[in-house]
Every structure is written in structure tokens, then in C-alpha cells.
KOLFI-580169 format. One line per 4 residues: their letters; for each residue x, y, z of C-alpha. Coordinates in nm, 2 decimals. Each point is the difference from the previous one (the first is absolute). Last residue first. Layout:
// residues N
A	X:Y:Z ~ ...;
// end
This chain:
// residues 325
XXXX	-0.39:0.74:-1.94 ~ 0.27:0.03:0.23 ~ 0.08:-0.37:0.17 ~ 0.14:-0.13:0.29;
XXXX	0.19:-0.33:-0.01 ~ 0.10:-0.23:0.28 ~ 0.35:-0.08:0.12 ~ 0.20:-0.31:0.14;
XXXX	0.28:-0.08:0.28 ~ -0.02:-0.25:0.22 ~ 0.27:-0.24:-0.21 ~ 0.22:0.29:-0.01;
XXXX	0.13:0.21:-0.27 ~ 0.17:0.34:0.07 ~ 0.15:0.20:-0.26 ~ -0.26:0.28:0.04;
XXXX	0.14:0.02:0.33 ~ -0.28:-0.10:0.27 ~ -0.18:0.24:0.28 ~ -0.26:0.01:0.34;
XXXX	-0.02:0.35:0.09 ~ -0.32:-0.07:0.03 ~ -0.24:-0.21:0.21 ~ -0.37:0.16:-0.05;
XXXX	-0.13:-0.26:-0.15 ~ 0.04:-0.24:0.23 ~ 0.26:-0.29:-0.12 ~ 0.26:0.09:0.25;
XXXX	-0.23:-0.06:0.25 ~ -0.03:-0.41:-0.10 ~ 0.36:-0.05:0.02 ~ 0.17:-0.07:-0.36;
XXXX	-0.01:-0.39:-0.14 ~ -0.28:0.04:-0.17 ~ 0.05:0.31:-0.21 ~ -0.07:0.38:0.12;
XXXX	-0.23:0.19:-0.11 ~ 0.21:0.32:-0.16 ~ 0.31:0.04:-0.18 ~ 0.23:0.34:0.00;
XXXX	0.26:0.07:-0.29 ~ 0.38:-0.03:0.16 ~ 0.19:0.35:-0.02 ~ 0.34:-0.02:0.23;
XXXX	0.11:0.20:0.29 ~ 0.29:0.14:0.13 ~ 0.05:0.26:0.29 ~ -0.08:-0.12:0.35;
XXXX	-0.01:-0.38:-0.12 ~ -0.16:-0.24:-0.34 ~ -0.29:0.25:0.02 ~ -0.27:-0.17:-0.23;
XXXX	-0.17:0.26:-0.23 ~ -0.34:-0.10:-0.15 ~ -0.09:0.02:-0.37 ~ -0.38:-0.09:-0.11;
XXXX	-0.10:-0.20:-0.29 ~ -0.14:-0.25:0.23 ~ 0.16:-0.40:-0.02 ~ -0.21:-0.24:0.23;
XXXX	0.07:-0.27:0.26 ~ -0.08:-0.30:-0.04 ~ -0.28:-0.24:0.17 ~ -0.11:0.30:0.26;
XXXX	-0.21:0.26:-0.02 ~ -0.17:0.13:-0.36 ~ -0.10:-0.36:-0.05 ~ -0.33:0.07:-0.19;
XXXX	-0.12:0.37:-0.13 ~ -0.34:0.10:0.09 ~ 0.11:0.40:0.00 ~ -0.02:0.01:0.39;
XXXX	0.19:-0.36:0.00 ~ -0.18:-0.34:0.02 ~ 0.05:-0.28:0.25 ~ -0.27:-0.27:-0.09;
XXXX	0.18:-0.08:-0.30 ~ 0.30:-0.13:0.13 ~ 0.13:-0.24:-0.20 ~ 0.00:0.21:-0.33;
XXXX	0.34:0.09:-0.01 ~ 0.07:-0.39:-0.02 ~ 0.26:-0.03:0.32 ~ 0.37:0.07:0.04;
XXXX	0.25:-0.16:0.20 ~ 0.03:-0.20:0.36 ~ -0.37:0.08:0.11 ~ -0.17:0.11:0.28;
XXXX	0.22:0.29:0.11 ~ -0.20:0.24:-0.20 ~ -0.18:-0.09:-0.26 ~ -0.30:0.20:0.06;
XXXX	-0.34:0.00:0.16 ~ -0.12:0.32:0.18 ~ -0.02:0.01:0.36 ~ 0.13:0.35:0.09;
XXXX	-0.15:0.18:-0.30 ~ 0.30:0.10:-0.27 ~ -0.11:0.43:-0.07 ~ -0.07:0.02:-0.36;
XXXX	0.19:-0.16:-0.27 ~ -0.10:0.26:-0.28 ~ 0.11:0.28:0.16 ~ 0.28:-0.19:0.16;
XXXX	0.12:-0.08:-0.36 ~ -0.10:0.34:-0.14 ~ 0.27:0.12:0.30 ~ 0.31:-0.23:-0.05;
XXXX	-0.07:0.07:-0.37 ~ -0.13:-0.24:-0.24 ~ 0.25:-0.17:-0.29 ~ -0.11:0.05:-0.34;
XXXX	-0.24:0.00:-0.26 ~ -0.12:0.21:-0.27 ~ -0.35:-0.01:-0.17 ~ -0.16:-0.02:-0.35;
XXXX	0.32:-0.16:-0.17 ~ -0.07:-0.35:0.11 ~ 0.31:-0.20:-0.06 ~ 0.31:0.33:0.05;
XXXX	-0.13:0.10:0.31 ~ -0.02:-0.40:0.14 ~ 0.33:-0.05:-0.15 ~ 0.14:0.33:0.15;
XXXX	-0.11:-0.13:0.35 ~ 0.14:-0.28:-0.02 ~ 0.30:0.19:-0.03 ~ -0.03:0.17:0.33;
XXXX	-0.09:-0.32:0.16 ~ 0.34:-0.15:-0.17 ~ 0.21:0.33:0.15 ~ -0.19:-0.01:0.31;
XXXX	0.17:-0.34:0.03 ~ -0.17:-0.34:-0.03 ~ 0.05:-0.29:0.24 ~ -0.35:-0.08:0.07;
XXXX	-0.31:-0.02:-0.25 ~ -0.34:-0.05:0.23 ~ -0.13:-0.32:0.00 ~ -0.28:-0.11:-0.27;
XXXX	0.25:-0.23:-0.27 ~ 0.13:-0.18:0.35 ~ 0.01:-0.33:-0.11 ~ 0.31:-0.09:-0.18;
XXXX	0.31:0.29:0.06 ~ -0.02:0.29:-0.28 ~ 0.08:-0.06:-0.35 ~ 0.26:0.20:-0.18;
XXXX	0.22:-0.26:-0.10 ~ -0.04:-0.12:0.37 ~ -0.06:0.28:0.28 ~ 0.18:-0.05:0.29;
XXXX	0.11:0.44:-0.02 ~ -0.25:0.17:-0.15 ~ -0.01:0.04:-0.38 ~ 0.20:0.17:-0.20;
XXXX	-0.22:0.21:-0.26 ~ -0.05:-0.17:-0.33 ~ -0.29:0.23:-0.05 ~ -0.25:-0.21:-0.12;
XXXX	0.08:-0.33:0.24 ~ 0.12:0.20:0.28 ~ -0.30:0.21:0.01 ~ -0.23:-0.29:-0.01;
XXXX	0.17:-0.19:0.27 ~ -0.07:0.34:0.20 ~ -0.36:-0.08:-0.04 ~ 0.03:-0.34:0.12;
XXXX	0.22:0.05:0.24 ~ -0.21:0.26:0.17 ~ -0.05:0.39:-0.01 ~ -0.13:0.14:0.40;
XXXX	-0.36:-0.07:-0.03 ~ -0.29:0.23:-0.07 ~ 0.18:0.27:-0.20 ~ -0.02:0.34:0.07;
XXXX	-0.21:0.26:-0.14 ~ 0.10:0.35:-0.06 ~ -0.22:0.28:-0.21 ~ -0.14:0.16:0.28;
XXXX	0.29:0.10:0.14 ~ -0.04:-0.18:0.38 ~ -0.21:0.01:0.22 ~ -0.18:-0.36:-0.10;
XXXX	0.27:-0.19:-0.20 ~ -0.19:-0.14:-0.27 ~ -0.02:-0.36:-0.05 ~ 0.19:-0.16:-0.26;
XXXX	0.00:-0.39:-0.09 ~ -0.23:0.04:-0.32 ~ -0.34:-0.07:0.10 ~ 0.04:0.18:0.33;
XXXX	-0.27:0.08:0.30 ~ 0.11:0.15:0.29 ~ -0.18:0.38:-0.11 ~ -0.30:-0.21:-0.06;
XXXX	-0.16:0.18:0.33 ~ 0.09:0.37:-0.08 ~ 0.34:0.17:0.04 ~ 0.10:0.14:-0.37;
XXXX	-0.12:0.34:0.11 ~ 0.30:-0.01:0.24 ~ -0.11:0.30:0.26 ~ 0.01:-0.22:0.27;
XXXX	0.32:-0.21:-0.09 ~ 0.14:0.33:0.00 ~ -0.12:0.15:0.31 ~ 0.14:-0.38:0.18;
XXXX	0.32:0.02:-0.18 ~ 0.05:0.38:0.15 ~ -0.11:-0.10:0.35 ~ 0.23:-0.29:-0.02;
XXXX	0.27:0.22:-0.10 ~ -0.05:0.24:0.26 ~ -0.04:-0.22:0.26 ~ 0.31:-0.21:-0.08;
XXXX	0.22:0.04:0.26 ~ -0.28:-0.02:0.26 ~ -0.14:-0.33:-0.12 ~ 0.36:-0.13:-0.05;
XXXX	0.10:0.10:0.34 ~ -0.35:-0.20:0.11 ~ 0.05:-0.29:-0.12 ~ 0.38:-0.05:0.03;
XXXX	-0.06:0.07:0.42 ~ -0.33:-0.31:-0.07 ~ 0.27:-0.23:-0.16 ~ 0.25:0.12:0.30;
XXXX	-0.27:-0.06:0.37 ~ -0.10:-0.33:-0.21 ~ 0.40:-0.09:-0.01 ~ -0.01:0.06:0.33;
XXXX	-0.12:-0.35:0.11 ~ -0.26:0.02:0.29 ~ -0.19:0.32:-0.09 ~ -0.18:0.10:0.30;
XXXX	0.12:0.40:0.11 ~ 0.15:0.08:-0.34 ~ -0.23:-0.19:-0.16 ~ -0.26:0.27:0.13;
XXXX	0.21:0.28:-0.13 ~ 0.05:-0.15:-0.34 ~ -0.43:-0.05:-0.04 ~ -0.04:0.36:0.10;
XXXX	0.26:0.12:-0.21 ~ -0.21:-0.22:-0.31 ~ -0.35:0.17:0.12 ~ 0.17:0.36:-0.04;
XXXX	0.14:-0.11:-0.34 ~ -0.35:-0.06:-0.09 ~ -0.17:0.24:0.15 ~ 0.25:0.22:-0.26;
XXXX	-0.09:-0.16:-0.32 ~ -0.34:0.10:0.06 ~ 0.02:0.34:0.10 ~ 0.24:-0.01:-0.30;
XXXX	-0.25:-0.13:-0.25 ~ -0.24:0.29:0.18 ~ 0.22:0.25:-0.05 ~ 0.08:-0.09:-0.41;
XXXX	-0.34:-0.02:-0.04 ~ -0.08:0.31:0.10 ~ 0.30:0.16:-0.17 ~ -0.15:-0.15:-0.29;
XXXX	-0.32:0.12:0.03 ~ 0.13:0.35:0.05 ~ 0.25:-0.02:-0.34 ~ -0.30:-0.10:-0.22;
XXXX	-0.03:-0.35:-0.15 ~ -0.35:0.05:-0.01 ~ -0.18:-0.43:-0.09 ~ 0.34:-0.13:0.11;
XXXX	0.04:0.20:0.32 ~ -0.38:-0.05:0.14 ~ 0.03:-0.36:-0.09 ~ 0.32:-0.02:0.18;
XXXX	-0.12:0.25:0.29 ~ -0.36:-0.24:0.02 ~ 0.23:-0.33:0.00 ~ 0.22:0.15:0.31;
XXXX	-0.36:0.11:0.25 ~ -0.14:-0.34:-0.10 ~ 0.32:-0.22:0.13 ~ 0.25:-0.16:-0.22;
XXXX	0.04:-0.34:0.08 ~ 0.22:-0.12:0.28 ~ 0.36:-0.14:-0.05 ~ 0.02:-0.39:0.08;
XXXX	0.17:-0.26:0.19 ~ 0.29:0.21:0.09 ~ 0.12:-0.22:0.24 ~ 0.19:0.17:0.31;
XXXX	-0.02:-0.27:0.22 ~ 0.29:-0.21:-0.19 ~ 0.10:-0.32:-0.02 ~ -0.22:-0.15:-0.30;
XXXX	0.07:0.39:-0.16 ~ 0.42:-0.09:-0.04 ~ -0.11:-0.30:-0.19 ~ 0.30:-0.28:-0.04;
XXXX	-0.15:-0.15:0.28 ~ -0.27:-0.10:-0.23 ~ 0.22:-0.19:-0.24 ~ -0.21:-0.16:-0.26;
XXXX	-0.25:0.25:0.07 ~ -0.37:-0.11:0.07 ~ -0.26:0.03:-0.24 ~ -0.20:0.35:-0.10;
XXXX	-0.32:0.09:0.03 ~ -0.08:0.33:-0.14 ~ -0.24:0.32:0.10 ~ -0.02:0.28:-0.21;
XXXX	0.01:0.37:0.10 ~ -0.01:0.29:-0.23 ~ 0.08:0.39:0.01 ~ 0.27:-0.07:0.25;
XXXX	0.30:0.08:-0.29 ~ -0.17:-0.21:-0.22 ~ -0.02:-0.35:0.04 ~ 0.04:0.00:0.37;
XXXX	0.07:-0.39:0.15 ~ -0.20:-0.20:0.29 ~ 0.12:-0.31:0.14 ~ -0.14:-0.35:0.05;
X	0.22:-0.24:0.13;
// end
């Protein structure tokens, strides 16, 4: 099945083979007509603006590029009505007619903020063909402050094993004298609170001295996660539990990152309020991806409002690190 994936926010294409699923009608994309197989390359008139803007950041050139990034962003949205009213006349199963509705509402919800990513991303003088490339597990977050990186896994056993063992800390629930389950040394952590991610956190901080880490933010994570292509490769109903957070290599996020959707979910440092009824409500913190048990669209990156206690531990459940360095 040969599929196509962005490697920078449509600057790059590459083309990947990849095997069969396990599970293939676990795919939402293998039933749908509204594949997004690929985003198209930025055309000549967009790379002369960004060069344009980068070598004379003046106000006019970027209000030029700005226009033309909406311009852009715009025929797209118009191309993705067009595509929802023509499955409103053909579409035999209606849940095509209701992924393409969550398509586009998103699109138009988040024009501003996509425009805004998109400006940033452009103006990021770290955003140059290595940018993807790590030698020490960080990659920098593209848009972002320009001294945040993320990590390019969420943590695993066998680097929270390591915590435990030199902190002491508790470790997750089914571990043995502080020893994770046999086996799975390169699958995400699971049943850790945000109050263990926070403190792993600390450790890390307190270890290298040079840089501070912490949890990401709801929107540094989506920064550096990108949009989710339709058919990218995830575990995501395919699999009973987690999988090595490198399985997926051919599925990248904006940043480079691996196994930003799906597998576990993932801790953000970001508060979100959950309305319990008309006047209550409750402060969970917000995680992002999905895991692979949760339904493929929940693990787009634009699903929010999606929440934990920072009690909770669940056996989906896991967190990556950014970094400030």
C-alpha cells in the first residue's frame, strides 16, 4: 500500500511502503472516500513570499504572506464543502457524509489558528532540511518558542525504570520490585499520573542542569504534531495494548516525532474544565493523540476537550517530554 506522508508541514513529500494492518477494518481511511492521501507542495508564488519574508521581515511582506497562506487555506476549505455536499447526494453510509461534516467545522473553527501556526512555522529560522534530524531524542518544535524541542517518543519503561530506580519513586501499577512487565523495555510507560510525569520531569531538570523539562502544552503538542493525514499508520484498533513507540516509523509528526496518535494517550500541561451539570464543574488536565483502544477521530489532532484528573492512571495512559533549552 503505498502512501504518501508530509515531513514538514507540506514543504516535503516522501513516498513509503508500508504492509498490511493487522486489522484493516479497524481503519476508518480503508472505508472511506474522503482519503487524504496527501497535502500538495507549496506552490512558486508561496515559496517566493517565504523567502521574500525571511530574507525582509517587514510588516508588508508579511501581510502578503499572510494573504496568500489564507488564499490558500481557504480553496481548501472550499474544495472540502464541495467534497461534503457531493456525499450528501451519493454517500452510501452516512458516517462518510459525518467524518467529512467534523472536517470541515474543524477547518473553519480553526482558521485563525491554523493560519497563525502556519506564519509561524514560516518565519521559524530553525526550519531548514535537517530540522527532523536528532542525535539526542529532541527535535524542535517548528512554530513554536524557539528554544522548545520535544521528545521523539512518548517516555518508555525503560527510561521510566530508570527514574524509579534513582529516585525511589513508586512505580506503575504491575510493576515488580520496581521492574516493569518482561518484554516490553520500548513501549510507552502507562499507568502514571500527571503527578509522576510531573516529577519525571523534575528528575530530568534536576540531571542535566543546561535545560528544563516538562510536560507540553495542549497547543506546542499540536504544533509539533501537525495536522494527523487520513491514512497514516497508528495503533489504533489493531492491537489489544501498547506497541514499541517506534513501530511506526513511516507515520511521522510535523516536528518528526513518532507515535504522536494513538498507542497511549498523552499528558499536556494544560488545564481544561469539565462541566459535571448546568453549574458545577471540575479541573481535569487535557491529553492529546489518543491510545489504541480510543476511535480513530478522536486521535486527530485537533480533538480537544478531551481531559484526565491528575490522579488518574490507566493502562492507555502515558506522556512525552518537551524540553527548554
Amino acid at each position: 500500500m503505498k502512501k504518501q506522508v508530509i515531513v514538514i508541514f507540506s514543504v516535503i513529500a516522501i513516498s513509503l511502503v508500508a504492509a498490511p494492518p493487522v486489522n484493516p477494518e479497524a481503519k476508518m481511511h480503508t472505508r472511506s472516500t474522503v482519503i487524504e492521501k496527501e497535502r500538495p507542495e507549496l506552490d512558486e508564488e508561496t515559496r517566493r513570499l517565504i523567502s521574500e519574508f525571511r530574507r525582509n521581515p517587514t510588516e508588508a511582506n508579511r501581510q502578503a504572506l499572510r494573504r496568500k497562506v489564507e488564499a490558500s487555506y481557504d480553496a481548501v476549505v472550499a474544495k472540502k464543502q464541495a467534497k461534503l455536499e457531493e456525499l450528501r447526494r451519493t454517500a452510501r453510509d452516512q458516517s462518510q457524509i459525518d467524518e467529512m461534516q467534523v472536517i470541515v467545522d474543524e477547518m473553519l473553527r480553526d482558521r485563525e489558528n491554523r493560519v497563525d501556526q502556519t506564519m509561524n512555522r514560516f518565519a521559524d529560522p530553525r526550519l531548514k532540511p535537517n530540522a527532523r534530524e536528532t542525535t539526542d531524542g529532541f527535535l524542535p518544535v517548528i512554530g513554536a518558542a524557539q528554544n522548545l524541542s520535544i521528545a521523539s517518543t512518548p517516555v518508555t519503561n525503560e527510561q521510566y525504570a530508570l527514574f524509579v530506580k534513582e529516585t525511589g519513586h513508586a512505580a506503575p501499577a504491575g510493576w515488580q520490585d520496581g521492574t516493569y512487565p518482561d518484554g516490553p523495555g520500548n513501549h510507552p510507560v502507562v499507568k502514571v499520573t500527571w503527578n509522576d510525569a510531573m516529577e519525571y520531569c523534575k528528575w530530568l531538570s534536576a540531571k542535566d542542569k543546561t535545560a528544563k523539562y516538562r510536560l507540553p502544552t495542549e497547543a506546542e503538542w499540536e504544533i509539533a504534531a501537525g495536522h494527523m493525514p487520513k491514512d497514516a499508520d497508528f495503533n489504533n484498533g489493531e492491537h489489544s495494548g501498547t506497541t514499541p513507540v517506534d513501530q511506526y516509523p513511516q507515520t511521522p509528526a510535523a516536528c518528526g516525532a513518532l507515535d504522536m496518535w494513538g498507542n497511549v494517550w498523552e499528558w499536556t500541561a494544560t488545564p481544561i474544565t469539565v462541566q459535571d451539570g448546568p453549574e458545577t464543574s471540575h479541573t481535569e488536565m487535557a491529553v492529546k493523540g489518543g491510545a489504541f483502544d480510543s476511535p480513530r477521530t478522536d486521535c486527530r489532532t485537533e480533538n480537544r476537550g478531551v481531559g484526565r484528573p491528575p490522579q488518574h492512571a490507566a493502562a492507555n495512559l502515558g506522556f512525552r517530554v518537551a524540553r527548554e533549552k
